[in-house]
Backbone as CSV, one residue per row, in Angstrom:
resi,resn,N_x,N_y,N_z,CA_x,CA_y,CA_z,C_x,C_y,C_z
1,UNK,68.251,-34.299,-12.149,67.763,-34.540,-13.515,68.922,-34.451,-14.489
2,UNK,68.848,-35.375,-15.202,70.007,-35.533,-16.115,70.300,-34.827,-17.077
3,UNK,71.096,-33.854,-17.310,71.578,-32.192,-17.943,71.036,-32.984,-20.163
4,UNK,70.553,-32.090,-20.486,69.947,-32.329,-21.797,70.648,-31.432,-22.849
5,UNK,70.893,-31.892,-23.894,71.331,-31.203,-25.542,70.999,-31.665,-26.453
6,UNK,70.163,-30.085,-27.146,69.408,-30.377,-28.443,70.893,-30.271,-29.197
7,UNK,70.860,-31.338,-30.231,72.113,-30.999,-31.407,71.155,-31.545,-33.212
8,UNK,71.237,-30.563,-33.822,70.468,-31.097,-34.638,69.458,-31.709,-34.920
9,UNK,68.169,-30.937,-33.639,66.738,-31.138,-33.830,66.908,-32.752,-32.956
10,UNK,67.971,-33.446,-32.684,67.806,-34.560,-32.181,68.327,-34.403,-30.809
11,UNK,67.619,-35.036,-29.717,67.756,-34.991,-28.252,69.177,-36.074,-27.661
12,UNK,69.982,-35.444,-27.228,70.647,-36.550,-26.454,70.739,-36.280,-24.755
13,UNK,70.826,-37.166,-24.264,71.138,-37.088,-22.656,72.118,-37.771,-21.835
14,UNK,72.144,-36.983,-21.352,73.737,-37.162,-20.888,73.983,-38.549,-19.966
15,UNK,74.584,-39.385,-19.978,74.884,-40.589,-19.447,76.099,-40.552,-18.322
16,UNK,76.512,-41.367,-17.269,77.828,-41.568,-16.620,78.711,-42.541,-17.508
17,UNK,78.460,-43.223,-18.158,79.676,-44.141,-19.028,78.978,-44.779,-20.777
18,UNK,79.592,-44.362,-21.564,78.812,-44.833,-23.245,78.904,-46.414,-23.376
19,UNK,78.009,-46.686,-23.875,78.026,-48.269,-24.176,78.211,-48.085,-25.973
20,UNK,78.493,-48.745,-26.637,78.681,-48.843,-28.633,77.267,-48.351,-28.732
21,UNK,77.652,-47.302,-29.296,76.055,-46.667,-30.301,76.108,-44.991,-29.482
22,UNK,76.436,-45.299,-27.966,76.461,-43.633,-27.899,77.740,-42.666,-28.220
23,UNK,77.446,-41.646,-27.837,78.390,-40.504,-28.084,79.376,-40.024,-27.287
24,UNK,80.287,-39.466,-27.188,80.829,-38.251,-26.567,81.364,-37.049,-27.099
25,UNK,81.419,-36.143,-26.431,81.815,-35.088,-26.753,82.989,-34.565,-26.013
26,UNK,84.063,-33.168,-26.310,84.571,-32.962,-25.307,84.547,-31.233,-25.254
27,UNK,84.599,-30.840,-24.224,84.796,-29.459,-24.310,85.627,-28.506,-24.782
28,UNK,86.573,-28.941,-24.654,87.514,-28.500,-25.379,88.190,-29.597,-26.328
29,UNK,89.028,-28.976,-27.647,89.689,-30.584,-28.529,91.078,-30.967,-27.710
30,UNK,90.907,-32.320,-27.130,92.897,-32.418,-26.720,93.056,-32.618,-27.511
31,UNK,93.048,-33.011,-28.928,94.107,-33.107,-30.281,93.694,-32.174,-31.519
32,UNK,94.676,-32.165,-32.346,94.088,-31.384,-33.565,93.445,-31.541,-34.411
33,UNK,93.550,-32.920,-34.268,92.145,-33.989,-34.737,90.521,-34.211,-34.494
34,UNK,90.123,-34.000,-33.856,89.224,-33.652,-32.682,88.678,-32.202,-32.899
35,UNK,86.978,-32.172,-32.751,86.603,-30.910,-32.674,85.753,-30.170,-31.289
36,UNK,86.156,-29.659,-30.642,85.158,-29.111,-29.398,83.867,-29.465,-29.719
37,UNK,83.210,-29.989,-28.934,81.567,-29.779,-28.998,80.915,-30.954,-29.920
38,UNK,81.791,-31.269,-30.914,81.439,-32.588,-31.809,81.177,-33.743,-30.694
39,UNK,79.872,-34.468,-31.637,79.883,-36.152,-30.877,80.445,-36.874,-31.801
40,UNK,80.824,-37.462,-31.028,81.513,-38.830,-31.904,81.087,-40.220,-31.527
41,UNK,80.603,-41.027,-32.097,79.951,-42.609,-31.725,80.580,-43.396,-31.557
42,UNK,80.804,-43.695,-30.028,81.581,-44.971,-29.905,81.109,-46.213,-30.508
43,UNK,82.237,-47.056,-31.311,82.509,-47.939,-32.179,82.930,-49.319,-31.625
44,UNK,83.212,-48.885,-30.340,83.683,-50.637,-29.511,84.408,-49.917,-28.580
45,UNK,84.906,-50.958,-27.558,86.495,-50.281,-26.717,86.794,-51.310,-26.736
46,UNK,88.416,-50.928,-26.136,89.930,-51.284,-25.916,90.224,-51.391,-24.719
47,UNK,89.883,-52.636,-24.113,90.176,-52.671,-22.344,89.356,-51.471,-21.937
48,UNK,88.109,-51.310,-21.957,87.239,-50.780,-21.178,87.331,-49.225,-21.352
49,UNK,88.377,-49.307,-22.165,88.404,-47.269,-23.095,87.516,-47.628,-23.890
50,UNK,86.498,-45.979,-24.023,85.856,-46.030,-25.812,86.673,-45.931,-26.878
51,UNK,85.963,-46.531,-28.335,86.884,-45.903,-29.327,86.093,-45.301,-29.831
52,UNK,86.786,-43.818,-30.937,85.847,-43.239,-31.944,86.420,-43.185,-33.130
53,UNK,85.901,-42.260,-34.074,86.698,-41.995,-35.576,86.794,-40.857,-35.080
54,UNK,88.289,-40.240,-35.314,88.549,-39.089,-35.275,87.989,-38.107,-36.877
55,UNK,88.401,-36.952,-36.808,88.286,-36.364,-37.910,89.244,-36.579,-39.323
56,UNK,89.971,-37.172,-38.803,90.809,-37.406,-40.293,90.406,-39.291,-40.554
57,UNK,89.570,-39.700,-40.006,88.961,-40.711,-39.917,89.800,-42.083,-39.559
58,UNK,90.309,-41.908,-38.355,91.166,-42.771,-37.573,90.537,-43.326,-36.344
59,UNK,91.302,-44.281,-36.052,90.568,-44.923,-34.685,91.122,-44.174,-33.616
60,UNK,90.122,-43.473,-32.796,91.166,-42.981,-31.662,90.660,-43.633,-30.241
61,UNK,91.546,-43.922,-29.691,91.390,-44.353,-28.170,91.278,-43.329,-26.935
62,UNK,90.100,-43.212,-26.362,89.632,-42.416,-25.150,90.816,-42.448,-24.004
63,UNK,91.472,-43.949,-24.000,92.188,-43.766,-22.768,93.262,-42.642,-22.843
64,UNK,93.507,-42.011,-23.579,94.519,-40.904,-23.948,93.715,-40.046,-23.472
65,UNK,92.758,-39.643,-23.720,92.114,-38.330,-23.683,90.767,-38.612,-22.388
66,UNK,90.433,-39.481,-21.428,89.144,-39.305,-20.856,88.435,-37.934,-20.377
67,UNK,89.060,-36.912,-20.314,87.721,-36.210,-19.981,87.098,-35.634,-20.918
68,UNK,85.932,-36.741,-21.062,84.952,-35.900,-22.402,83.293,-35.979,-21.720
69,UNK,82.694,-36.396,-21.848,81.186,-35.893,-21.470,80.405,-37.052,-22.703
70,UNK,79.831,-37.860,-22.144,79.178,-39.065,-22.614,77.377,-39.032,-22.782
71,UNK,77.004,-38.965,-23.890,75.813,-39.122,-23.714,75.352,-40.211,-25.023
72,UNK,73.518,-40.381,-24.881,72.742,-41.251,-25.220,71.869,-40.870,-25.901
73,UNK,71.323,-41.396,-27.498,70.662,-40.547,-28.238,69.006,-40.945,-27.674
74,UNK,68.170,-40.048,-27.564,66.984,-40.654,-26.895,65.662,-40.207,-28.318
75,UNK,65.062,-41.209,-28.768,64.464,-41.052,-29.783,63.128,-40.464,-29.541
76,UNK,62.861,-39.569,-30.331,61.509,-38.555,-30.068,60.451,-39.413,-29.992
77,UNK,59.834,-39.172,-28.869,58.125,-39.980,-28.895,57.374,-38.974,-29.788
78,UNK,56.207,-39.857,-30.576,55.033,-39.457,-31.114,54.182,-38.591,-30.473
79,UNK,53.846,-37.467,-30.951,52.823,-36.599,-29.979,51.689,-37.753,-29.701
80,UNK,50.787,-37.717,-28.769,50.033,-38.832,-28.608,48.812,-37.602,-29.647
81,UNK,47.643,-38.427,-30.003,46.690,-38.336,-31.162,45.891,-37.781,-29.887
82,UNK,44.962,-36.707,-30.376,44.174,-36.124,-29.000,42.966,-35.620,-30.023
83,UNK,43.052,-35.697,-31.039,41.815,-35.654,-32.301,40.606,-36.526,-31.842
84,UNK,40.666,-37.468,-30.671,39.752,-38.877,-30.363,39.471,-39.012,-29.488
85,UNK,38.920,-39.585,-28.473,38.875,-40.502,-27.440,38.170,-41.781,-27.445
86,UNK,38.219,-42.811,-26.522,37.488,-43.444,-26.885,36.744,-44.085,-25.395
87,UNK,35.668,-44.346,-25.177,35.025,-44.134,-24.189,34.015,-45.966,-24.464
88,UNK,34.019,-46.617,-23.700,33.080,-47.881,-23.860,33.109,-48.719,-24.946
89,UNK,34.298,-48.368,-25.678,34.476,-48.847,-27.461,34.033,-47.684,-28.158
90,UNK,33.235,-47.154,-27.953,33.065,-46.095,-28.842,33.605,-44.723,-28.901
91,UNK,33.958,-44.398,-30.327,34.646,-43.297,-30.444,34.365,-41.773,-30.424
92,UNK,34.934,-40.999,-29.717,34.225,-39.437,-29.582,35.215,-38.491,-30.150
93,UNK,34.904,-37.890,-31.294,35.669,-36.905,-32.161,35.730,-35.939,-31.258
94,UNK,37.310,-35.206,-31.449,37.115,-33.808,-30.805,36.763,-32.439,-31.690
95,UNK,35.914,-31.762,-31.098,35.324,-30.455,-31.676,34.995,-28.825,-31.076
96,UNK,34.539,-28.452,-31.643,34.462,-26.901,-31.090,33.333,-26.757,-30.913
97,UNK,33.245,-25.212,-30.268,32.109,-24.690,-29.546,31.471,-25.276,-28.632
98,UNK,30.035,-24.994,-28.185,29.593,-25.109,-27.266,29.276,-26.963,-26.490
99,UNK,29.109,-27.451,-25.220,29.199,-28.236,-24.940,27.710,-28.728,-24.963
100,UNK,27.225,-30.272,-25.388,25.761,-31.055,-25.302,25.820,-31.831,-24.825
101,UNK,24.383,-32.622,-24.224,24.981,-33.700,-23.222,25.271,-34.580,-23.975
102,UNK,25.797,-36.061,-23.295,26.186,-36.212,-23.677,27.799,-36.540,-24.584
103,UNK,28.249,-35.029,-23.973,30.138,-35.324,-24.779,31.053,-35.462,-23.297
104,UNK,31.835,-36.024,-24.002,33.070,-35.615,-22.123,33.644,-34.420,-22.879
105,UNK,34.490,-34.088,-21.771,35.249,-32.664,-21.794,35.908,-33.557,-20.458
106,UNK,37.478,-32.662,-20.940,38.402,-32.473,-20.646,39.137,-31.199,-19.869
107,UNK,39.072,-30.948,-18.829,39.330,-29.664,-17.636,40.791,-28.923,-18.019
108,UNK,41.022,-27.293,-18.315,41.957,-27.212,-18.309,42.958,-26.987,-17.416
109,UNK,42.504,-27.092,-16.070,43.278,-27.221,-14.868,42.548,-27.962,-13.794
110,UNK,43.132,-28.298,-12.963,42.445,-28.697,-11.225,41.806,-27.782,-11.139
111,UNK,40.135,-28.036,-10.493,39.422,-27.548,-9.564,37.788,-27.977,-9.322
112,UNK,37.712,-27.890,-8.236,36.928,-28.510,-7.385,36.881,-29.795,-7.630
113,UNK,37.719,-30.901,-6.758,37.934,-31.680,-7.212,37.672,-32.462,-8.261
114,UNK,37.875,-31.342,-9.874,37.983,-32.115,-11.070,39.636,-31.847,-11.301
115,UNK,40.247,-33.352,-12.138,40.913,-33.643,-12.279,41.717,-33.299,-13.807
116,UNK,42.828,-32.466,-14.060,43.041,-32.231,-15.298,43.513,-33.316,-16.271
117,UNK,42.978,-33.524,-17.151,43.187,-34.731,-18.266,42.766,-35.295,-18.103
118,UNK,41.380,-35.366,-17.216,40.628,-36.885,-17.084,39.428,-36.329,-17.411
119,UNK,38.403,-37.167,-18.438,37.513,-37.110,-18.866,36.238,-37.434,-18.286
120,UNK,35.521,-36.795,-18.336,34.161,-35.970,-17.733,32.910,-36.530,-18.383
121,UNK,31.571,-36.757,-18.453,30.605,-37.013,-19.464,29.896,-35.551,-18.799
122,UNK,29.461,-35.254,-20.024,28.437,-34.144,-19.691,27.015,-34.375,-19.603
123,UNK,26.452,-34.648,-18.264,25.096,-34.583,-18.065,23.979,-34.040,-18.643
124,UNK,24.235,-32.765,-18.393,22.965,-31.993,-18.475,23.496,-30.102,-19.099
125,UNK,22.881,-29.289,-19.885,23.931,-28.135,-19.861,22.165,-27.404,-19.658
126,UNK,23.244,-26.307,-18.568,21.646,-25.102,-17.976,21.658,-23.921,-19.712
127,UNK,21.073,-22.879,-19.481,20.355,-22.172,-20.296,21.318,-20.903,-20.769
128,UNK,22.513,-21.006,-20.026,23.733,-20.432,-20.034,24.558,-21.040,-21.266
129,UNK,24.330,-22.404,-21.406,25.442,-23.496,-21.850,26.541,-23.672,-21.073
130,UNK,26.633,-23.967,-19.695,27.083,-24.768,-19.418,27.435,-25.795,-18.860
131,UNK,28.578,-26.679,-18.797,27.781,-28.276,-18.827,27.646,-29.154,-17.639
132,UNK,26.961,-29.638,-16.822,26.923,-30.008,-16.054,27.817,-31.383,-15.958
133,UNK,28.659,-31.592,-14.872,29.260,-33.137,-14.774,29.494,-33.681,-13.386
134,UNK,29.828,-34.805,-13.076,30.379,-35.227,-12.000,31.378,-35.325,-11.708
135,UNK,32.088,-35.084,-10.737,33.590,-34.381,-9.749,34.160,-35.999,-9.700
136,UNK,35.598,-35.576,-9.316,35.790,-36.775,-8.574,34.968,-37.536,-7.511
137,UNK,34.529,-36.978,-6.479,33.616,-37.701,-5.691,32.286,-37.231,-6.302
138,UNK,31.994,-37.792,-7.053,30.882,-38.018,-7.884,29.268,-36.722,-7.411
139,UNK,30.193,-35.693,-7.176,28.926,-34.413,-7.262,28.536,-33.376,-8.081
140,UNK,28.274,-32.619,-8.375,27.600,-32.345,-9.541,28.383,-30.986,-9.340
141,UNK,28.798,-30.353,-10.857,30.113,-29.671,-10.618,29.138,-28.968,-12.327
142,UNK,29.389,-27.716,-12.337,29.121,-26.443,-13.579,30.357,-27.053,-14.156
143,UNK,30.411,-26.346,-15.304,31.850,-26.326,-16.161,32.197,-25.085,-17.080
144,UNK,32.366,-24.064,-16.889,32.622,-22.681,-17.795,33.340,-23.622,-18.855
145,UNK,33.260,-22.766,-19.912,33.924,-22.875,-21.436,35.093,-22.513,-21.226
146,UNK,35.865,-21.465,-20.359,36.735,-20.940,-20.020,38.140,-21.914,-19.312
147,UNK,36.817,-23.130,-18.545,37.901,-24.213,-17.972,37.975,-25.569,-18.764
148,UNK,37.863,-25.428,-19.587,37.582,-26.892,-20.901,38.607,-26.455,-22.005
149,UNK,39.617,-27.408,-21.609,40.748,-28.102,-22.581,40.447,-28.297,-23.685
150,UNK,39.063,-29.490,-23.922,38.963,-30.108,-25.118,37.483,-30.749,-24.632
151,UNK,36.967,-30.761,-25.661,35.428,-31.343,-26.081,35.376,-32.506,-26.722
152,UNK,34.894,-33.655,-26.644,34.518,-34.720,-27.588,33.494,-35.179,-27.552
153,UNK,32.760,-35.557,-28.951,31.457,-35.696,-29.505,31.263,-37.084,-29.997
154,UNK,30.533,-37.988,-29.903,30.150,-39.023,-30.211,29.474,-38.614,-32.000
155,UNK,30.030,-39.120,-32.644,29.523,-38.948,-34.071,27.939,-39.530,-33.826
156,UNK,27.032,-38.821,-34.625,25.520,-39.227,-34.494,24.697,-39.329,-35.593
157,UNK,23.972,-40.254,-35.363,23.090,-40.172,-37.065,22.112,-39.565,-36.933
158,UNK,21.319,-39.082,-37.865,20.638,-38.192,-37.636,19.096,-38.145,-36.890
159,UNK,19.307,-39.325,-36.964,18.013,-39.438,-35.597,18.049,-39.104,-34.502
160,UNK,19.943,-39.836,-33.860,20.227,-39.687,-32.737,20.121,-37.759,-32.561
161,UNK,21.090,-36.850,-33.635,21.010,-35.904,-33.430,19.722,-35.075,-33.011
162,UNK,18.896,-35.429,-33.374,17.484,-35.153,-33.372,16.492,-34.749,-31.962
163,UNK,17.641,-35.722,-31.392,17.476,-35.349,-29.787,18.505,-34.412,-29.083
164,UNK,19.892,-34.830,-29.457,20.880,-34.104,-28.882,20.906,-32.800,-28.889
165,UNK,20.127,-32.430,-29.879,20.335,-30.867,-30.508,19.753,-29.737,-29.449
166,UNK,18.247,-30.771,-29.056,17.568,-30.150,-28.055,17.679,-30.084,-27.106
167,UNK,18.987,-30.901,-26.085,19.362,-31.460,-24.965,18.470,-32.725,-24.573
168,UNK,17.691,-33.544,-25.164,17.457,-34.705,-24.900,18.580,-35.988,-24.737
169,UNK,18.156,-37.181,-24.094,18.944,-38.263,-24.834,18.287,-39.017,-25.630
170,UNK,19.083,-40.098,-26.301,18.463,-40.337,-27.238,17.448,-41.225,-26.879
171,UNK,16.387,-41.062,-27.400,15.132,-41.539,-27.123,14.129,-41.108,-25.902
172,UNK,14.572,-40.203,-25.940,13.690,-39.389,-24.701,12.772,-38.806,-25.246
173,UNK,11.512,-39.114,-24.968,10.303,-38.556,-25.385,9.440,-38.154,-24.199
174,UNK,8.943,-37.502,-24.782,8.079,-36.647,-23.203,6.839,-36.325,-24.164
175,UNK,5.130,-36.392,-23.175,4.065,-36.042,-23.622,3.720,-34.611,-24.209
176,UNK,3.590,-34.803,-25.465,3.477,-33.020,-25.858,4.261,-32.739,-26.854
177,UNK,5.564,-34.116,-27.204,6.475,-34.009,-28.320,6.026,-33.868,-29.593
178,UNK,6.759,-33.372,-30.470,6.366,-33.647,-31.778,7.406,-34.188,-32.166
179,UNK,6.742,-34.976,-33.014,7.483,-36.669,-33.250,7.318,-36.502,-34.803
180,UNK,8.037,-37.436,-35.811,8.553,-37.869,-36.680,8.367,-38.808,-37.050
181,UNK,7.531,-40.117,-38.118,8.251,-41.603,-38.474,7.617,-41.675,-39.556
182,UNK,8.386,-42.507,-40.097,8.302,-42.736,-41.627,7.320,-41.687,-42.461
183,UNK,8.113,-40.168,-42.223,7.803,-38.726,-42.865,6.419,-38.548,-42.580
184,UNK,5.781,-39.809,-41.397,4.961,-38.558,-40.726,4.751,-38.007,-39.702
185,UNK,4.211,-36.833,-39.715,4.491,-35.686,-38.310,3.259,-36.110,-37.277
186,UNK,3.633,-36.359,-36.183,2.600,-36.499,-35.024,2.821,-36.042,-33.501
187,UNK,2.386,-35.755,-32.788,2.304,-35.293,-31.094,1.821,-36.093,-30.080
188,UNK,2.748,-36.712,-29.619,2.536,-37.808,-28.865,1.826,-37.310,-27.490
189,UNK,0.655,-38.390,-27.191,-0.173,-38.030,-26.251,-0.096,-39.215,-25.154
190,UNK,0.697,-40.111,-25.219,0.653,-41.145,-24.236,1.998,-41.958,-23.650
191,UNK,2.713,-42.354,-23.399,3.899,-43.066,-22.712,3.750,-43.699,-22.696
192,UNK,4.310,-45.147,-23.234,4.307,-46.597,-22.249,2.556,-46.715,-22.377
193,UNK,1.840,-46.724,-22.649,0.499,-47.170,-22.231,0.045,-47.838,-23.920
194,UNK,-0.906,-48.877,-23.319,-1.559,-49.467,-24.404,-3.015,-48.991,-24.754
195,UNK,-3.499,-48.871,-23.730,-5.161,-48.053,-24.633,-5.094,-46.869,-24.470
196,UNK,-5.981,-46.276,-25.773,-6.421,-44.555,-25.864,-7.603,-44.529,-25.091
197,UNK,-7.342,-43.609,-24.015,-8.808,-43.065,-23.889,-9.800,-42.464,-24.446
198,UNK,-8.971,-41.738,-25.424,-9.853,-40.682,-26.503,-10.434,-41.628,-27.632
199,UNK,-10.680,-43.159,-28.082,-10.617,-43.455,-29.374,-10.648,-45.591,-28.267
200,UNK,-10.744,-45.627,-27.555,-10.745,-46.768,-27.231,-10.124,-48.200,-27.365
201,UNK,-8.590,-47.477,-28.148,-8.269,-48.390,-29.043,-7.515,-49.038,-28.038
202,UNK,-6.789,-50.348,-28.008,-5.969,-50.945,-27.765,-4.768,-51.169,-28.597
203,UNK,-3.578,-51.153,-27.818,-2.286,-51.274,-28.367,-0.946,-51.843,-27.854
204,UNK,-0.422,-52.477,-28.266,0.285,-53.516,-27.820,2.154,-52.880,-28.075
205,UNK,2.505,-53.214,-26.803,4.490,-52.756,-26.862,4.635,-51.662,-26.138
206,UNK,3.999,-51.280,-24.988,3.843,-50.072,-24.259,5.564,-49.981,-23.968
207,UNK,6.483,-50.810,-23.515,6.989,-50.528,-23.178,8.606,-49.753,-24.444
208,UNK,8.303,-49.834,-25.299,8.748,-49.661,-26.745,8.468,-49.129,-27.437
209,UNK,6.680,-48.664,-27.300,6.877,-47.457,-27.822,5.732,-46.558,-27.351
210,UNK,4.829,-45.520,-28.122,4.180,-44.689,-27.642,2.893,-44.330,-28.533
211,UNK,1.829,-43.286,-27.673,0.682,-43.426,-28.501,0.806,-42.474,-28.864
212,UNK,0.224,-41.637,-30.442,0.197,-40.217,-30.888,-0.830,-39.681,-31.716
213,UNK,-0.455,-38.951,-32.011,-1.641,-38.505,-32.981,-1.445,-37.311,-33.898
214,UNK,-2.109,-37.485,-35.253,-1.454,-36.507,-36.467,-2.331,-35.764,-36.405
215,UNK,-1.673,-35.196,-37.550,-2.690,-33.506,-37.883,-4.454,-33.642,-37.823
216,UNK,-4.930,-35.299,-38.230,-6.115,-34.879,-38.310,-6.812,-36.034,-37.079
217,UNK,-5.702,-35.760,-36.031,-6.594,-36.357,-34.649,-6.663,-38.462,-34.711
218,UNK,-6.513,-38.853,-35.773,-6.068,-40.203,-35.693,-4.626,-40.735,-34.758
219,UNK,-5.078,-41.500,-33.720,-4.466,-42.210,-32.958,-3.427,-43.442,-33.436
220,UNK,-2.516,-43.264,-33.052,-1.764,-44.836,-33.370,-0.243,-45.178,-32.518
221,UNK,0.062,-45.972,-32.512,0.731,-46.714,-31.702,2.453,-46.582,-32.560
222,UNK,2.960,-46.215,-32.201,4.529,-45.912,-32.337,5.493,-46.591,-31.961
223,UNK,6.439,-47.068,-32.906,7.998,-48.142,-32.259,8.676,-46.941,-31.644
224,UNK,9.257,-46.805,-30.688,10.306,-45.326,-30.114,11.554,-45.071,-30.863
225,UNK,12.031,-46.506,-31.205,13.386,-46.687,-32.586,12.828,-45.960,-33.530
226,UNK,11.426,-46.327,-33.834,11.378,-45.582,-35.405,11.266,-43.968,-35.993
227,UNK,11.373,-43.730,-34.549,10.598,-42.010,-34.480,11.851,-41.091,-34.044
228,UNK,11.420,-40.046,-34.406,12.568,-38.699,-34.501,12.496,-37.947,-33.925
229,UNK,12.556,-36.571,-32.772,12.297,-35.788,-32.106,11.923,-34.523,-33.069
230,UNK,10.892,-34.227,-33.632,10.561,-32.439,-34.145,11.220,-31.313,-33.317
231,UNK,10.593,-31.353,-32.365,9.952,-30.168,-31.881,9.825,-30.645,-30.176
232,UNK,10.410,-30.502,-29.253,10.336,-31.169,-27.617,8.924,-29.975,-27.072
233,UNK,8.331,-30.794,-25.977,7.125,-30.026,-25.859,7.661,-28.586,-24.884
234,UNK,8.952,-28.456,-24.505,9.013,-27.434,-23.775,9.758,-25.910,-24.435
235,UNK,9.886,-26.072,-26.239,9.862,-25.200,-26.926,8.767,-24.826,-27.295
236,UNK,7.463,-25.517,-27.235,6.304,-25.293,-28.045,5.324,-24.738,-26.843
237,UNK,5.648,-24.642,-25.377,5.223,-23.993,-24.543,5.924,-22.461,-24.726
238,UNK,6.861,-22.012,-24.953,7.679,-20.828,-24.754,6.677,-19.546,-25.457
């Protein structure tokens, strides 16, 4: 590996021969002109010697002096941006605390065959919080908080949140929900189905949306887009 020197916050590395634009240095000064440890930028050569500016600002020729130590200025890369990811086109902010389904996470080391720096979707999270995902060979792997690098969240509107909050996805409705639409509150009693049994009605878009019913027992037929998650029916059992 090629021997490295920080000189003034700027990186150079050490080369076998300077081309115009790099440096050398020498360890000690052979002239009185010349300072130990200084680079100096070669400016062209002279039959295959470098030249530099000396210190009294003269042209000096290397072939007098070759043993100096040649290097190459190597320009700092950009930290890469890790505030983001981006997953299917869409973008996932990174954030704190606990993990929902829903986000990838990022492993802070190898293990069980999960891979560090490679991004994860989080399935499912148990009652612990934490998050369920798939391994490299695609098996179902826990995730402590303890082994997570970094979290990212799909920004959500507030409908979508509506589900996420509870560990749903979005649009997951289950019989027993309490539901939301256009500010009014109802408890959905049917899936996918077009007639009520309770009320005989018929209803059309089973597969889009759902049947429910409000505070005072009136039945009606629901878009699934238009509706919000309250209340999931397995808090309202507890």
């Amino acid at each position: 590996m090629a021997e490295q020197s920080i000189v003034k916050e700027v990186t150079y590395v050490q080369v076998d021969a300077p081309k115009i634009g790099d440096y050398i240095t020498y360890d000690e000064a052979p002239r009185s002109y010349l300072t130990a440890g200084k680079f100096y930028t070669v400016i062209k050569f002279d039959e295959g010697d470098a030249v530099i500016i000396d210190d009294e600002g003269d042209s000096f020729d290397t072939w007098y002096c070759k043993d100096f130590t040649a290097y190459k200025l190597v320009e700092p890369t950009k930290p890469a941006d890790d505030s983001f990811i981006e997953v299917d086109g869409l973008r996932y902010d990174k954030v704190e605390g606990a993990v929902r389904v829903g986000d990838y996470i990022i492993a802070s080391y190898d293990f069980d065959d999960i891979t560090v720096g490679k991004k994860y979707e989080v399935f499912g999270v148990d009652s612990a919080g934490k998050g369920y995902i798939r391994d490299d060979d695609g098996c179902t792997r826990f995730v402590n908080a303890n082994r997570i690098q970094a979290i990212y969240r799909r920004a959500l509107s507030e409908r979508e949140e509506s589900f996420v909050k509870f560990g749903r996805e979005v649009d997951e409705f289950k019989v027993g929900d309490i539901v939301e639409a256009r500010g009014v509150k109802s408890v959905i009693s049917t899936l996918k189905a077009t007639y009520s049994h309770n009320t005989g009605m018929c209803f059309s878009g089973a597969h889009t949306g759902f049947i429910s019913a409000n505070a005072d027992g009136h039945e009606h037929w629901e878009l699934i887009k238009s509706a919000s998650l309250v209340e999931p029916i397995e808090s309202r059992l507890k």
